[in-house]
C-alpha positions as CSV (number, residue, x, y, z in Angstrom):
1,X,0.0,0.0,0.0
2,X,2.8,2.1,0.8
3,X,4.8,1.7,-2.4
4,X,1.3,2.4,-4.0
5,X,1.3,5.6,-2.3
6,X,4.3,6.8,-3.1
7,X,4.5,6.0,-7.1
8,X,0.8,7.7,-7.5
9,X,2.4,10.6,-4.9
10,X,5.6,10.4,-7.5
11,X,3.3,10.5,-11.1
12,X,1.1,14.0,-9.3
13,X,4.7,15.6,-8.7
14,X,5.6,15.1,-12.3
15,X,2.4,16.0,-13.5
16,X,2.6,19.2,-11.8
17,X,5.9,20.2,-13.2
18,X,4.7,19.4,-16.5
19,X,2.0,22.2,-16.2
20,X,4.4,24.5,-14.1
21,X,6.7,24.3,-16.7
22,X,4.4,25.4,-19.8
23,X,4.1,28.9,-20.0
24,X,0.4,30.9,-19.8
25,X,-0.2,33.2,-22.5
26,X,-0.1,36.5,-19.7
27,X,3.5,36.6,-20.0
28,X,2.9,38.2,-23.5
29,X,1.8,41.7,-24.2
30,X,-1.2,42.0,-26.7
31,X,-1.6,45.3,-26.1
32,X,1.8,45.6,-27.9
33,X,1.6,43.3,-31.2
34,X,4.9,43.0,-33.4
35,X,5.1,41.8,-36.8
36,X,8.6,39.7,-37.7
37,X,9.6,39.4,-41.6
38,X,12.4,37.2,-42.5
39,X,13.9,34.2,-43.2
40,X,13.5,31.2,-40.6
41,X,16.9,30.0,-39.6
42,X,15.9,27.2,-37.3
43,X,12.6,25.3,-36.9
44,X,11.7,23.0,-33.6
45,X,8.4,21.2,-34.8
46,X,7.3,19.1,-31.3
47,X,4.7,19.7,-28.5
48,X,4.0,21.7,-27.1
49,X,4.6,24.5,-29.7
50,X,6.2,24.3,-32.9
51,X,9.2,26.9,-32.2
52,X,11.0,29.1,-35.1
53,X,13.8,31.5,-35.1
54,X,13.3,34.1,-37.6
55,X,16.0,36.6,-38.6
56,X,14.5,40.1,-38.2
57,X,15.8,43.3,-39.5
58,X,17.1,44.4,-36.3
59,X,17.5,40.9,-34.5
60,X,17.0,37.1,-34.5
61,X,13.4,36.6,-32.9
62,X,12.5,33.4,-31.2
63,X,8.5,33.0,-32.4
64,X,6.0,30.5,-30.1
65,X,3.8,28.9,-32.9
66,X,0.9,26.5,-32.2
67,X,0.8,23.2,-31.4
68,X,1.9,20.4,-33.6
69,X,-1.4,19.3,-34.2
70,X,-3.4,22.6,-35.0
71,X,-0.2,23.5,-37.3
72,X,-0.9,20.4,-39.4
73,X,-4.5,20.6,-39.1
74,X,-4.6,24.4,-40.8
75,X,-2.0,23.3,-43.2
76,X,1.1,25.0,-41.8
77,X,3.3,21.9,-41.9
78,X,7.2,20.9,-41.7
79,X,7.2,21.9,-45.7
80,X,5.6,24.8,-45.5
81,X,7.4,26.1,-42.3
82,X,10.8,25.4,-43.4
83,X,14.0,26.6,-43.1
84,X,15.2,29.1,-45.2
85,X,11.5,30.4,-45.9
86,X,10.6,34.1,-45.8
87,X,7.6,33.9,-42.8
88,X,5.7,37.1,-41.9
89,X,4.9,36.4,-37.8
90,X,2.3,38.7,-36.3
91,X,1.8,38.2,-32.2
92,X,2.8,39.3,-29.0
93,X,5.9,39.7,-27.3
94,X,7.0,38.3,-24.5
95,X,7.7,40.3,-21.5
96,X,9.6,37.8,-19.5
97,X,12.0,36.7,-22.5
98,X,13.6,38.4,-24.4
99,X,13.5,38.7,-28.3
100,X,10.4,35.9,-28.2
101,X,7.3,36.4,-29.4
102,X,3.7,34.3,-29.6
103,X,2.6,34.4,-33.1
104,X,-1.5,34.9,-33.6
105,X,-0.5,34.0,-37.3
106,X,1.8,33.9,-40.1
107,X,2.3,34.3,-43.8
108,X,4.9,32.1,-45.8
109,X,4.5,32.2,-49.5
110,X,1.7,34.5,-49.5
111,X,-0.5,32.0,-47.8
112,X,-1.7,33.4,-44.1
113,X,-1.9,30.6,-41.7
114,X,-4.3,31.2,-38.1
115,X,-2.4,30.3,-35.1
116,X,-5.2,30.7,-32.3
């Protein structure tokens, strides 16, 4: 019973730091949008976002996409979000990190792709 105990006590600890560890969406501010335009130099397609780094005029910009799922489901794919494609990224920046951004959509070869 014990042992019992302590592996369901174990799995609710893990759990937890699996939610503690995603960030919420108030750590962006929307009353600030940005709009990105370059070329995406790196692309990290896994849950719980899809991740790109975009090469900005001014900066490299670290841009929070959607989830894996919703990406595929609206057609925003590993071919069309690949590296080396121009993207237009319109969101949120962060205001804990810097130079990161949530993206409420994107354009890559004239296409517009909904995020939220």
């Amino acid at each position: 019973m014990l042992k019992t105990i302590t592996v369901v006590s174990a799995l609710a600890l893990v759990s937890a730091g699996a939610a503690l560890a995603h960030h919420g969406w108030g750590s962006y501010d929307a009353a600030h949008p940005v709009t990105v335009s370059g070329p995406i130099q790196t692309l990290k397609y896994e849950n719980p976002h899809a991740l790109i780094t975009v090469k900005g005029t001014d900066k490299v910009w670290t841009v929070t996409l959607a989830p894996t799922f919703r990406m595929d489901s609206r057609g925003a794919t590993t071919k069309v979000v690949a590296v080396g494609k121009t993207v237009q990224a319109y969101g949120y920046p962060s205001t804990v990190e810097k130079d990161e951004m949530r993206a409420e959509w994107i354009q890559i070869d004239g296409k517009k792709y909904e995020l939220r």
